[in-house]
N, C-alpha and C positions, 0 to 999 in steps of 0.2 A: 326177491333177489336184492333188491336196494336195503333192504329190513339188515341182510344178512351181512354185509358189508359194514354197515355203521353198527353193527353190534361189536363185527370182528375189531374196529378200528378203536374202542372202548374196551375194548378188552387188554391188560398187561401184557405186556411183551415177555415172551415165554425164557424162564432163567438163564443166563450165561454160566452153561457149565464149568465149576471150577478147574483150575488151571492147576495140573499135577506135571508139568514136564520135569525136565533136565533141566532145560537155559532157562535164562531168565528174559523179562519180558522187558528189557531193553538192553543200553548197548552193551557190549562185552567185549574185552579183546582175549577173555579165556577161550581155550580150547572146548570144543562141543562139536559132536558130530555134525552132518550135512542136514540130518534129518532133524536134529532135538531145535536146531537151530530156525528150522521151517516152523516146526510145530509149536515155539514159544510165537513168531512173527503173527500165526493164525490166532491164535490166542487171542494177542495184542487184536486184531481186528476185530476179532468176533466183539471183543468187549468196548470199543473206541470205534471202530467203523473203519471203513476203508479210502476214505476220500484223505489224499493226504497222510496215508499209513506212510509211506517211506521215510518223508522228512518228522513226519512228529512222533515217531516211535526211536530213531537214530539207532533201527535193530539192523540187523544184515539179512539182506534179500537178494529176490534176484538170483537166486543160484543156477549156475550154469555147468554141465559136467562137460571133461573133455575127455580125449583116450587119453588112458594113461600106460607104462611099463606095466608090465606083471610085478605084482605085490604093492603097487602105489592106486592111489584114486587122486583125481585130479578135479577140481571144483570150484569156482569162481564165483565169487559176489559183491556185495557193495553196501556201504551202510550212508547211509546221508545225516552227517553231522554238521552241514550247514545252518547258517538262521534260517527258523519259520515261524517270524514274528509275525508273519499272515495268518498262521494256523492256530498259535495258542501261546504266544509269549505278548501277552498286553501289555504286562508292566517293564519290557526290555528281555533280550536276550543273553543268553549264558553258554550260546553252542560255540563248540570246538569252530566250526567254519572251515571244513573239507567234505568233498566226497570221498571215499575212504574206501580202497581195496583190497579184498582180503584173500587169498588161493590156501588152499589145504587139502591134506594129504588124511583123509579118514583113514585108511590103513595103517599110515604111521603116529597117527594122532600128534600133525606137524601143521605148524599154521605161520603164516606171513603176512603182514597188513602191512599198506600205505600206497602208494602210487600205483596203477594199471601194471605200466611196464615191469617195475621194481618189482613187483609180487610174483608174473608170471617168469621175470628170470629168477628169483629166489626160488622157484618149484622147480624149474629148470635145473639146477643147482643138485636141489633136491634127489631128483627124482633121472635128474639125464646128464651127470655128472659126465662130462668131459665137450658138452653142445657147443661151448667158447671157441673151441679148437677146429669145428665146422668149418668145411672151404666157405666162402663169401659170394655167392652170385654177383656179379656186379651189375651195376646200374645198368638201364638201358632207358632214356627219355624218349617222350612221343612215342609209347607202347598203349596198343589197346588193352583193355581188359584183358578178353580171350586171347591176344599175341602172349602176352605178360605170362600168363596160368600155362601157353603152351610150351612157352620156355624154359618157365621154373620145373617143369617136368622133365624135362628133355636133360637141361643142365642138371637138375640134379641128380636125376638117374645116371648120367654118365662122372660125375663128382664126387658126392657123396660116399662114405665109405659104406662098403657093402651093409653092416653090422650095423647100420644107421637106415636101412631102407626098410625100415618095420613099421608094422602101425604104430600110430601114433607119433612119430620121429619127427623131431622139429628142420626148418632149414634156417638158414641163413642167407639175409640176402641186404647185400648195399643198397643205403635208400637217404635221399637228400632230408635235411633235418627239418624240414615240413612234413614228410612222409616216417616218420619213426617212431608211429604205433606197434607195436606189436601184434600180428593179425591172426587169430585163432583160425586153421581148418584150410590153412591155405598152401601146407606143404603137401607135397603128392600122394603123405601118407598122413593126412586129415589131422596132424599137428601144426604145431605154430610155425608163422611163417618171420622168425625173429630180427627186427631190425638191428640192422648196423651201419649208424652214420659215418661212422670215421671213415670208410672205406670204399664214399660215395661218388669220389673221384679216382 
């Protein structure tokens, strides 16, 4: 048994199938579907390894799908174009120096990069063309969790315009400008739960 191990361990490491995708095997801000975009990231690891793929490939990963309208896809991810002069820049760095987020629309082969928030209201935009105009929840401080999730159900089922209580339908809800992420899956109908500061008092 011991024989068979140190033979295997002598033995070449079996070839890296060449790379025949779409994308290419690093960053891109072209357009490419959900998948070519997976399949170029796998690639990059099968061939360079996985320790460290996110920062030292600066491909886009991480994809996340949400509901979307009929005839839209909705798809989240992230590409890491910060330094990782830890990983593989010895002689100095030459990264852009953001993390960097991207939402797109495969059905409409539509894409928006840069900021978390900025992306998912540019799909917003997109894809739910009139969300701005959304009544506002207002604030409510010293809410639990669960109070919070039973409220936003409550208020928006009785607020909300009918034609907006669909799957996927974002809300809107007042939130102090420490709290104005934008929260995926936390409207009643498993869309975003869209921050708006201005309107936090």
């Amino acid at each position: 048994m011991q024989l068979e191990f140190d033979l295997a361990a002598l033995l070449p490491p079996p070839p890296i199938p060449e790379y025949t995708g779409r994308a290419p095997m690093h960053y891109t801000g072209d357009f490419y579907i959900v998948d070519d975009l997976a399949a170029a990231f796998r690639a990059w690891v099968a061939r360079h390894g996985s320790f460290g793929s996110h920062p030292r490939s600066h491909m886009w990963v991480s994809a996340t799908g949400h509901p979307a309208p009929a005839g839209h896809t909705f798809t989240t991810m992230t590409a890491d174009l910060r330094c990782s002069v830890a990983y593989d820049h010895p002689r100095g760095c030459s990264c852009v120096g953001a993390l960097l987020h991207r939402a797109q629309c495969d059905a409409c082969e539509w894409v928006a990069a840069g900021n978390e928030n900025g992306v998912v209201e540019a799909w917003h935009d997109h894809a739910w063309p009139g969300w701005r105009d959304l009544p506002v929840m207002p604030l409510k401080d010293h809410e639990s969790p669960a109070a919070r999730s039973n409220r936003i159900t409550r208020w928006a089922q009785e607020h909300q315009p009918v034609d907006w209580q669909v799957e996927g339908a974002p809300i809107r809800t007042a939130r102090a400008s420490l709290a104005s992420r934008h929260v995926e899956g936390r409207s009643p109908w498993k869309g975003y739960d869209l921050a708006d500061t201005e309107n936090a008092r």
